[in-house]
N, C-alpha and C positions, 0 to 999 in steps of 0.2 A: 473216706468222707461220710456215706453212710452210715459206718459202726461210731462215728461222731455224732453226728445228727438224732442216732436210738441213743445214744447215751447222752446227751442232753434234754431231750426230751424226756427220758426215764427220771432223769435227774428233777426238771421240773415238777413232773405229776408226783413226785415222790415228797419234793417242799410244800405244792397245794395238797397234798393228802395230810401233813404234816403241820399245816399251819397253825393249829389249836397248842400246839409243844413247843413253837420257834420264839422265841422272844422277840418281840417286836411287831408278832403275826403279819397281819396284812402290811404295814407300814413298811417292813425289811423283804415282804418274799418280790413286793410290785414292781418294784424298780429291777428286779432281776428277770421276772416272764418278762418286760416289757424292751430290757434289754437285749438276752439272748434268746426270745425265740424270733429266731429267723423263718423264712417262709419253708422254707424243706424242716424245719421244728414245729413250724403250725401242723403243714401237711401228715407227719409222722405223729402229732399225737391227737387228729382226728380219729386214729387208727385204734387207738388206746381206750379202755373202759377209763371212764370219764373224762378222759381228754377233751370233748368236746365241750363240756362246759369248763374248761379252764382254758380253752381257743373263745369262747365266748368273754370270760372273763379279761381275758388279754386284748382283744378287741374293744370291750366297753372302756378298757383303762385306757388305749392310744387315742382314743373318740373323744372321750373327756368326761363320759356319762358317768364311769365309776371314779370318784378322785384316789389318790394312790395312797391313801390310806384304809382303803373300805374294800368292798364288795356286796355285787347284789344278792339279795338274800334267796335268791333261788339258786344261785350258782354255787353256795356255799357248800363242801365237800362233805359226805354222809347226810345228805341232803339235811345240813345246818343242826342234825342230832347234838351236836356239842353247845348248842346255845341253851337259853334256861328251859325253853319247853321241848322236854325230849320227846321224842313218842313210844311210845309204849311197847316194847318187844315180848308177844310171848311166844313161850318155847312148848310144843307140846310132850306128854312125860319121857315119849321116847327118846326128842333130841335131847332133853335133861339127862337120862342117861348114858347117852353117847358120849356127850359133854363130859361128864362128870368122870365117863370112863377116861378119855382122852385127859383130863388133866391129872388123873388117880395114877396112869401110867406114862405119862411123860417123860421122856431123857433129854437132858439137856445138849443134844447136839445135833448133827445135820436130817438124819433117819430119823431121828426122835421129830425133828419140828415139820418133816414131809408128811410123817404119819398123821400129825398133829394138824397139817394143813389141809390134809384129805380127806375129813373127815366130813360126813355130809351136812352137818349143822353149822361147820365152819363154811364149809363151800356157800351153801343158802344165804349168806351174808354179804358172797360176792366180795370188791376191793376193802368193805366197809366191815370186815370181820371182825378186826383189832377192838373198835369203838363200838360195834352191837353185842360183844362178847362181856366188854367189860359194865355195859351198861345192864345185860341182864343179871352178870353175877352180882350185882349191886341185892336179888333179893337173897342170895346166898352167901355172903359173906366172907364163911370159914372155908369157902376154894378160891379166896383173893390172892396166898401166900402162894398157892400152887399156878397161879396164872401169874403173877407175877415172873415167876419160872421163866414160863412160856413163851411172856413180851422181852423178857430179859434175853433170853438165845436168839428169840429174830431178829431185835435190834442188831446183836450181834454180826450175826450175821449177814443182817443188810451195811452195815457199816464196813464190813470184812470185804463184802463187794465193790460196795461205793469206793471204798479205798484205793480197790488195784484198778477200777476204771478211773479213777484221779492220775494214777500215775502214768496208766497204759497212754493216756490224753492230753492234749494239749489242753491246759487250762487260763480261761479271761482271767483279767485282773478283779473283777466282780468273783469270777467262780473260787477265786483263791481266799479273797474275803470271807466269803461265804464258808468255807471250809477251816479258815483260822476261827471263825464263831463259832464251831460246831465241836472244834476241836476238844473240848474236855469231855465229848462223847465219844469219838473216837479214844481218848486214853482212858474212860473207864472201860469201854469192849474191849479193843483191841488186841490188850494184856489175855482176855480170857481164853487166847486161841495159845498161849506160849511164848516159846521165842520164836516163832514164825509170826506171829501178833505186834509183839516188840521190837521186831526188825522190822515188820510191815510199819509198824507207828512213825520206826524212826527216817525212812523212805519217806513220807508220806510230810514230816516237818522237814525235812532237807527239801520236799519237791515244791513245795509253796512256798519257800522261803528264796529261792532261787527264780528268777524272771528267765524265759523259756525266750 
């Protein structure tokens, strides 16, 4: 029950970290925090770096304060850097060159994206690295192709994860939905692990298509 509880919570904080990329943003993730977190899903992701304001946000939406298509503008994820007034991220020369090192030598697989994750100017950014990363190569341009890389093997990766906790899990008929939406992201990653990808995919459309 436990290793339920972290996996739907992880599950959560991982659609509110996401919600600027989900079609339907706030309208499609609300009825889902409001659904499945339970009170041991609240508890477990006060524990979580920013959990706590998405235990807030799920609180204002049961109350009535946030209606279920919005959210309050301080609870918004990467403290709301994805809305039109960014703030300003500077890097000083030496994280530039960390940086620059780190996407100059990149490999596109597990070791390559830990090295990549370990890196101190990623670290400083905290859960918010993905979005202060892309926001400051914005004045550098010509390493957009090579970050793109980057974001392209994590997805991966995180999708490779999300997958075997789908199937290791009992899943709601919300969480199965949610997973039939998403699914033309799982068949662009999924493929890029083989046929251990290809059999994961095809696991993964038989487990949601099947009532548990």
């Amino acid at each position: 029950m436990k290793a339920k509880v972290k996996a739907t919570a992880s599950k959560l904080l991982n659609l509110y970290r996401q919600a600027h990329v989900i079609v339907g943003g706030w309208t499609t993730l609300n009825p889902i925090f409001v659904d499945e977190a339970t009170d041991d899903v609240i508890n477990e992701l006060r524990d979580l770096p920013t959990g706590k304001n998405l235990v807030k946000h799920i609180e204002n939406l049961r109350s009535g304060k946030t209606p279920m298509d919005g959210i309050e503008r301080e609870l918004l994820p990467y403290g709301g850097m994805m809305g039109d007034a960014t703030p300003p991220i500077i890097l000083t020369q030496a994280q530039w060159k960390e940086l620059e090192s780190g996407l100059e030598f990149f490999t596109p697989d597990q070791s390559g994206l830990n090295a990549f994750l370990t890196l101190d100017v990623v670290r400083s950014f905290g859960d918010e690295w993905m979005v202060a990363i892309r926001t400051v190569l914005s004045e550098r341009p010509h390493l957009l192709d090579k970050w793109r890389v980057v974001k392209q093997t994590y997805n991966a990766y995180r999708l490779w994860d999300m997958a075997h906790e789908i199937i290791a899990n009992p899943i709601s008929d919300r969480a199965r939905a949610q997973v039939q939406a998403d699914m033309p992201e799982y068949e662009a990653y999924l493929p890029m692990f083989g046929d251990e990808g290809t059999e994961l995919l095809g696991k993964l459309r038989t487990f949601i298509s099947t009532k548990n």
